[in-house]
C-alpha positions in Angstrom: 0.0 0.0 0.0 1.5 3.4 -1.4 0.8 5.7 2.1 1.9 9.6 2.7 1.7 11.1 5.8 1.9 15.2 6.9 3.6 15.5 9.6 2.6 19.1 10.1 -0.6 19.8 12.3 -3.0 18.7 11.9 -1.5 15.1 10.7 -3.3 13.9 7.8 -2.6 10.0 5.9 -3.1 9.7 2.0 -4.0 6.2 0.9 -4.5 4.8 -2.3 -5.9 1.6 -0.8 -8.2 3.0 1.4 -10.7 0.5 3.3 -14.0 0.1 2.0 -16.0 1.0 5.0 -14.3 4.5 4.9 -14.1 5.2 1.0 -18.0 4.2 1.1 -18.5 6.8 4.1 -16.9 9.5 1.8 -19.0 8.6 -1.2 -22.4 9.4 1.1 -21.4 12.3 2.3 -20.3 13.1 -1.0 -23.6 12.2 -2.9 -25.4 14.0 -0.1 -24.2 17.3 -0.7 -26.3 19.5 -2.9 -23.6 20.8 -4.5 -22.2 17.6 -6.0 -23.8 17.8 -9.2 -22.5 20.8 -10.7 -19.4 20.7 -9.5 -18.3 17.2 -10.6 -21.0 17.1 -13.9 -23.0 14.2 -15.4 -20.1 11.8 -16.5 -19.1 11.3 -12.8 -19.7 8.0 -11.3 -23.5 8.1 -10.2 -23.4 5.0 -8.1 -20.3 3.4 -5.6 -19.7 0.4 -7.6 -19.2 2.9 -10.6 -16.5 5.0 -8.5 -15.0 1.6 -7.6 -14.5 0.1 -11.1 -12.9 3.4 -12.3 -10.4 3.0 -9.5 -9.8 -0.7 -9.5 -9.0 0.2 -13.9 -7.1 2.9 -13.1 -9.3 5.2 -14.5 -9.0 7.3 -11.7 -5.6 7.9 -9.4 -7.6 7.9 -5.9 -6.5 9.1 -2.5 -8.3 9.1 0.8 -6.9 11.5 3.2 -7.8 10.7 7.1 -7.4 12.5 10.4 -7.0 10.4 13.3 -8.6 7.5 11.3 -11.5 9.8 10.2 -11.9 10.5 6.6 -11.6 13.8 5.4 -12.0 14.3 2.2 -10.2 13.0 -1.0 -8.1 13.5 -4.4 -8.4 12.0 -7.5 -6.8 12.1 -10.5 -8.8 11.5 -14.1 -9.5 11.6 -17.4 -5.4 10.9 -17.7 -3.3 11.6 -20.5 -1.0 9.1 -21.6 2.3 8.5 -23.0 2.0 6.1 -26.9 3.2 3.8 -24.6 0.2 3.6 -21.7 2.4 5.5 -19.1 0.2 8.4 -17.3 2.1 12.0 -17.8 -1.3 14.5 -16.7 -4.8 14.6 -16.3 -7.0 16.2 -14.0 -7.7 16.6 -10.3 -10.4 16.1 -8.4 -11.0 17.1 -4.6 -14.2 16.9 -2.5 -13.7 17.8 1.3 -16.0 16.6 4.0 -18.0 19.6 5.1 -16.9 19.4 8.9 -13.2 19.6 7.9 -13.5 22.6 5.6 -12.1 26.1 6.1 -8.7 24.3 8.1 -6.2 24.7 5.2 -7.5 20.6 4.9 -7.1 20.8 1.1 -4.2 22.6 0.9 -2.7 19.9 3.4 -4.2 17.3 1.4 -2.8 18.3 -2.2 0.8 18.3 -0.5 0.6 14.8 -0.3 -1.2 14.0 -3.6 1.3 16.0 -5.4 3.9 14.0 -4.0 2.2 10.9 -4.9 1.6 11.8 -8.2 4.7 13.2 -9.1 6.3 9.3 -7.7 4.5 7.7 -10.3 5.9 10.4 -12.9 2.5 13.0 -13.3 4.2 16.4 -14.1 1.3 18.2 -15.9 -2.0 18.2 -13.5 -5.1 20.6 -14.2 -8.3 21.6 -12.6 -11.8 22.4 -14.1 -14.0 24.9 -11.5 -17.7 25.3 -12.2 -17.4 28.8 -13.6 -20.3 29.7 -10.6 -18.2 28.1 -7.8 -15.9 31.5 -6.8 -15.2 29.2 -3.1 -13.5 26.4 -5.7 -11.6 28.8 -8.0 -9.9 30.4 -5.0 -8.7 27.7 -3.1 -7.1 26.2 -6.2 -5.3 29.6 -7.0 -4.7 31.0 -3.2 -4.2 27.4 -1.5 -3.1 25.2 -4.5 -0.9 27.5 -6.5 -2.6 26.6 -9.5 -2.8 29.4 -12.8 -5.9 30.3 -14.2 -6.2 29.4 -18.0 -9.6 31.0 -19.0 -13.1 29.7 -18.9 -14.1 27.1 -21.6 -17.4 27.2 -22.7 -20.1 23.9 -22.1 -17.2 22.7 -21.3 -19.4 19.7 -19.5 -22.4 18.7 -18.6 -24.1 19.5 -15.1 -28.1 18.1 -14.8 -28.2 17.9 -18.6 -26.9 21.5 -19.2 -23.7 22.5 -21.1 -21.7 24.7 -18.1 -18.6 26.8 -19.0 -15.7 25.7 -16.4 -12.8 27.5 -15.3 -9.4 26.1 -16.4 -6.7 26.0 -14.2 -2.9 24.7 -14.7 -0.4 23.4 -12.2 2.3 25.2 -14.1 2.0 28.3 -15.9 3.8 26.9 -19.0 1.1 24.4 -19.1 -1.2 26.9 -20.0 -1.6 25.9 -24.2 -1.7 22.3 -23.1 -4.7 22.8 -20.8 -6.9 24.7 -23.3 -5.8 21.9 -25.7 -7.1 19.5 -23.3 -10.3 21.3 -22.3 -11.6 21.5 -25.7 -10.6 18.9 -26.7 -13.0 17.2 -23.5 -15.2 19.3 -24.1 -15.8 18.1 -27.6 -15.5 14.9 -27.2 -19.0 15.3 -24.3 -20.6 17.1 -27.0 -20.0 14.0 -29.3 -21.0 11.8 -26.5 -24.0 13.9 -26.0 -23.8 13.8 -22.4 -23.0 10.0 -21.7 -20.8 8.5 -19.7 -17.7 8.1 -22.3 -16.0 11.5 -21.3 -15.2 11.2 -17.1 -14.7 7.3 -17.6 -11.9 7.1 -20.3 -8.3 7.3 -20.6 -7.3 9.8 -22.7 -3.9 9.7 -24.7 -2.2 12.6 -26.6 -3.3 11.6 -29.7 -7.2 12.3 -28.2 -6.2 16.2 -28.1 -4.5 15.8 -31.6 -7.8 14.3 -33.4 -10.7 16.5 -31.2 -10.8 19.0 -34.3 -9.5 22.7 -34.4 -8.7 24.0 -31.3 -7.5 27.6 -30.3 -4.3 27.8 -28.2 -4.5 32.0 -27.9 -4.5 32.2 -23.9 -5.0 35.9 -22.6 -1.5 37.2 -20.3 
């Protein structure tokens, strides 16, 4: 079992083989909140055996992140780019915090140790797509993360059947071209999937951002 520990306060463990009991915790909570469904859109799992088979593929790079053995809260990577050769070089990260444990710098604490996970197994491009209504997600990923802000990509995904512009955000700031690529190139691919499934629960590959169609890499300063 891959584990990394903070050992600032408070101490938080990252586990990619989390137990069940606890990952199926966070997935209630989760489902529960109202907000769930426009910020993680129609393609993301809508049922626990769903999450779990996109983990157990490796369709999603998961962590659970703990407190005292409580969960609270987690990091995913997905839709993941890949080298020709299968190896994952990028995709994009998802966080939901547990409502009790917001507001105490728990996701900033948390992405320490995902970005060291990730960056073991070789990730050096990672990206973030914010409802463009969620101001609360956009600022922690700039403030707390570090991340850039890329621009805002129209329907860029579906939330309760309705094409939603997103906020793009890059990890590095010369990752900006790369991240539009990617964004419309998703973004296309839903509108081609007309809302199904295919988009959150495939791998993509560099060749998926090279056949999407035309796509504008002029980024504003």
């Amino acid at each position: 079992m891959a584990t990394a520990t903070l050992t600032s306060s408070p101490v938080l463990t990252l586990s990619d083989t989390p137990e069940l009991n606890a990952l199926h915790y966070w997935w209630e909570i989760r489902q529960a909140d109202p907000e769930t469904a426009s910020a993680y859109g129609d393609g993301a799992p809508q049922s626990f055996a769903e999450l779990l088979a996109r983990v157990d593929t490796g369709q999603y790079l998961f962590y659970l992140a703990s407190h005292m053995e409580s969960v609270v809260g987690a990091m995913w990577l997905h839709d993941i780019v890949r080298e020709h050769d299968g190896t994952p070089y990028a995709g994009w990260l998802g966080t939901y915090v547990l409502p009790d444990h917001r507001g105490r710098h728990t996701t900033q604490e948390m992405w320490a140790l995902a970005h060291k996970a990730l960056t073991a197994l070789g990730i050096r491009h990672i990206y973030i797509a914010a409802h463009h209504a969620n101001t609360r997600a956009q600022a922690v990923a700039e403030r707390h993360l570090g991340f850039h802000r890329v621009g805002v990509c129209p329907a860029f995904m579906r939330c309760e059947d309705i094409p939603t512009d997103f906020l793009i955000l890059c990890m590095h700031k010369e990752d900006r071209a790369e991240a539009w690529a990617l964004a419309h190139a998703r973004a296309s691919m839903q509108l081609l999937a007309q809302g199904s499934c295919i988009l959150q629960s495939q791998s993509w590959s560099y060749r998926h951002v090279r056949e999407a169609g035309e796509i504008s890499t002029r980024l504003s300063a």
